[in-house]
KOLVO-632653 format. One line per field, with one value per residue (C-alpha): residue number from 1; z, y, x. Coordinates in nm, 2 decimals. Example, Ala and Ser with C-alpha at 12.3 -4.5 7.8 and 13.67 -1.06 7.14 Angstrom:
<sites>
markol: [1	2]
z: [0.78	0.71]
y: [-0.45	-0.11]
x: [1.23	1.37]
</sites>
This chain:
<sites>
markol: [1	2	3	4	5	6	7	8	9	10	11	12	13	14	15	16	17	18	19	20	21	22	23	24	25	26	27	28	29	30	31	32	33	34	35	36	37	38	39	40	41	42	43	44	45	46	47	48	49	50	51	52	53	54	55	56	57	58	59	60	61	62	63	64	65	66	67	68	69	70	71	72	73	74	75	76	77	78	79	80	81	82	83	84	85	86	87	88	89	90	91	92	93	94	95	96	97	98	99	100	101	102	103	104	105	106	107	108	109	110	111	112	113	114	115	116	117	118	119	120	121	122	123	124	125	126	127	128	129	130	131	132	133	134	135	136	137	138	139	140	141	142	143	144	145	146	147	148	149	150	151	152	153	154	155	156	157	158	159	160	161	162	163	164	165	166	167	168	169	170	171	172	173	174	175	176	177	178	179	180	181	182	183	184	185	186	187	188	189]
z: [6.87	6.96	7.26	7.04	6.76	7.08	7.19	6.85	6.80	7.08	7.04	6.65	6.59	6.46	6.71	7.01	6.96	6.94	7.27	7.45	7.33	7.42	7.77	7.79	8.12	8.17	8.32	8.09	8.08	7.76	7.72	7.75	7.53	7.27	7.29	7.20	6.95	6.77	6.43	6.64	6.73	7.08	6.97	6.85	7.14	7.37	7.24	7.20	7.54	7.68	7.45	7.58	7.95	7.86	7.71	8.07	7.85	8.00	8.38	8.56	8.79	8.92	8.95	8.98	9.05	8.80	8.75	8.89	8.71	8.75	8.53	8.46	8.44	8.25	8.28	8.12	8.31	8.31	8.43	8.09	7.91	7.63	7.39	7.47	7.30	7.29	7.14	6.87	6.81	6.81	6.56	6.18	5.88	5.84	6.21	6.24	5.84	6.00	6.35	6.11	5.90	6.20	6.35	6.02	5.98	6.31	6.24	5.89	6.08	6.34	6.05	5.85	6.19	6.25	5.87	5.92	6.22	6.10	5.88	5.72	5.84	5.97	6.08	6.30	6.47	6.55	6.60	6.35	6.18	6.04	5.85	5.80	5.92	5.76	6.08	6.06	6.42	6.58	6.75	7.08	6.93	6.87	7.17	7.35	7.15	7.21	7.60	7.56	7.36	7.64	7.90	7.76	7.64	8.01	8.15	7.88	8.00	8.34	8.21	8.34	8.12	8.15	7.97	7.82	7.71	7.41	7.37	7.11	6.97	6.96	6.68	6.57	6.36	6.33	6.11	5.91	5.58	5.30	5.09	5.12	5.36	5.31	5.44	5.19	5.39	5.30	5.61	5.76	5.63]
y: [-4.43	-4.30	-4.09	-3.92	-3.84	-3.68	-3.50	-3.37	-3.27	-3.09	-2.89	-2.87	-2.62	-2.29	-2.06	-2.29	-2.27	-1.88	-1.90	-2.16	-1.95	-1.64	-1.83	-1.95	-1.82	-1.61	-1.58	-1.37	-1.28	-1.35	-0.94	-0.96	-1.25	-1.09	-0.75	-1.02	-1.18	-0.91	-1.10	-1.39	-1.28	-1.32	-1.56	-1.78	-1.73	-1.81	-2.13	-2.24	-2.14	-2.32	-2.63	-2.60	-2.58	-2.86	-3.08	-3.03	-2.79	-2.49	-2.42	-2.12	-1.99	-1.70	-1.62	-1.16	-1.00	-0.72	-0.54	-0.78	-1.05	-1.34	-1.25	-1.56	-1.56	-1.87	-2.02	-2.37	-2.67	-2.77	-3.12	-3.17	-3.50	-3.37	-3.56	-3.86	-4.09	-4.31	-4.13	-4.00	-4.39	-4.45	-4.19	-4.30	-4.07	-3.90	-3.79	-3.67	-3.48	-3.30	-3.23	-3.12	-2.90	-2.76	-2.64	-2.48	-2.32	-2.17	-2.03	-1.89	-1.72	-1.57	-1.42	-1.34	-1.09	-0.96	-0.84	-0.64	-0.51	-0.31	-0.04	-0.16	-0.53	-0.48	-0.76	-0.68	-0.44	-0.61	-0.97	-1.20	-1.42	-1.78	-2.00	-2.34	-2.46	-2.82	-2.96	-3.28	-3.43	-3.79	-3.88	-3.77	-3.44	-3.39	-3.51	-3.25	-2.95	-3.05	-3.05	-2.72	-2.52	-2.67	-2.56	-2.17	-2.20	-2.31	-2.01	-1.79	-1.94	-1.83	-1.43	-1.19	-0.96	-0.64	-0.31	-0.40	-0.73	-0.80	-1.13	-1.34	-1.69	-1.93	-2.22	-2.49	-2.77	-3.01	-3.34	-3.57	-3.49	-3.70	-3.63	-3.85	-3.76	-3.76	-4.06	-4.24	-4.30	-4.24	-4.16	-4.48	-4.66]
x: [18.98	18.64	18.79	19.05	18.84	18.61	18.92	19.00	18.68	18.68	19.00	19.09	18.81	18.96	18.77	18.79	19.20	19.21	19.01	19.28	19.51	19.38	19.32	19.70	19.82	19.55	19.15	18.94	18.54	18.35	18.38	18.76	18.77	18.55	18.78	19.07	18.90	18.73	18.64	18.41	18.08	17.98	17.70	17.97	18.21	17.92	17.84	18.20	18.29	17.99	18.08	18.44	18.32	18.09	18.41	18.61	18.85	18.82	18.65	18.50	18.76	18.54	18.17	18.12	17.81	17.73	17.46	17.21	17.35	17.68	17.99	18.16	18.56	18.70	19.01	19.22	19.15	19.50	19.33	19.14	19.31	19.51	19.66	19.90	20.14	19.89	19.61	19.87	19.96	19.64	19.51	19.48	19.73	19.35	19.38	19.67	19.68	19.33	19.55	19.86	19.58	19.42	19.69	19.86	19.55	19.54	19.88	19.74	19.47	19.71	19.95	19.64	19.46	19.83	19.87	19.49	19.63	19.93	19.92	20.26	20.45	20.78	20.89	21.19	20.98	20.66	20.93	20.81	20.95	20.91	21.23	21.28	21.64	21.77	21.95	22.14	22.08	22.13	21.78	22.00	22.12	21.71	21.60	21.89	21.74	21.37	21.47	21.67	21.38	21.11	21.31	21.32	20.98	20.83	21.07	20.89	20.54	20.60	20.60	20.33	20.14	20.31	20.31	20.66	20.54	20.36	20.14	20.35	20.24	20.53	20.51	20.74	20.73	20.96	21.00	21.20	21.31	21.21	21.57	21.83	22.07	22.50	22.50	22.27	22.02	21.66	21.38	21.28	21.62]
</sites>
């Protein structure tokens, strides 16, 4: 238990996830990460970075001379432990509610910078959107959409920067409704 809270220590911290994310598929100096990430100051991003590089998150994949001194490009350690099954079966409800809350409020904060950002939201426009869908799936039928949506999403992962594309976040949530179903049957039944 003591190596998972460590890990979600680590990662659930609200400006260590817009760096990994900022960092998804891409190598970036401090500079370009503070151009990303214009509401941390680079104190902050500094000593996150260097507590991320400390944690085996993220890794120096390049070392530049500039101006008589070492620009530093960081990069994911794809190698860094994430989290497992097991962690997650590990973790208490309190974990995973401050996992679940983390990561809602890193969506929040996402929404929140694009809705500064535009002079007016249109949604069609810009792409956004967010919906929640009742599905009634077998445990198979879930498990054959999970596989389907991974396989688009790791097609989408692969995707360059270029100047027709525009950096998107991607979020989905799914669980179990707590209603009773047609059949009778209540969650856990």
């Amino acid at each position: 238990m003591k190596e998972l809270n460590k890990k979600l220590e680590l990662i659930l911290h609200p400006v260590r996830i817009r760096i990994l994310t900022a960092l998804h598929n891409r190598n970036l100096t401090p500079q370009e990460l503070s151009d990303e990430l214009v509401s941390v100051p680079s104190a902050t991003l500094y000593r996150q970075l260097n507590r991320m590089l400390e944690g085996g998150l993220v890794k120096v994949a390049e070392e530049r001379p500039v101006r008589g001194t070492v620009e530093k490009v960081y990069a994911l350690n794809l190698e860094a432990p994430g989290f497992t099954q097991a962690d997650l079966e590990k973790a208490t409800r309190e974990d995973l509610l401050q996992l679940f809350t983390l990561f809602n409020i890193s969506l929040i904060g996402d929404f929140s910078r694009y809705l500064q950002a535009v002079e007016k939201p249109d949604f069609g426009r810009d792409g956004v959107s967010f919906t929640k869908a009742p599905l009634y799936l077998s445990d198979e039928e879930l498990a054959l959409l999970n596989r389907q949506i991974a396989e688009l999403l790791l097609k989408a992962l692969e995707n360059k920067p270029s100047p027709e594309r525009r950096y998107r976040f991607w979020s989905a949530i799914v669980m179990p409704s707590l209603e009773q179903s047609d059949n009778g049957k209540e969650l856990g039944d």
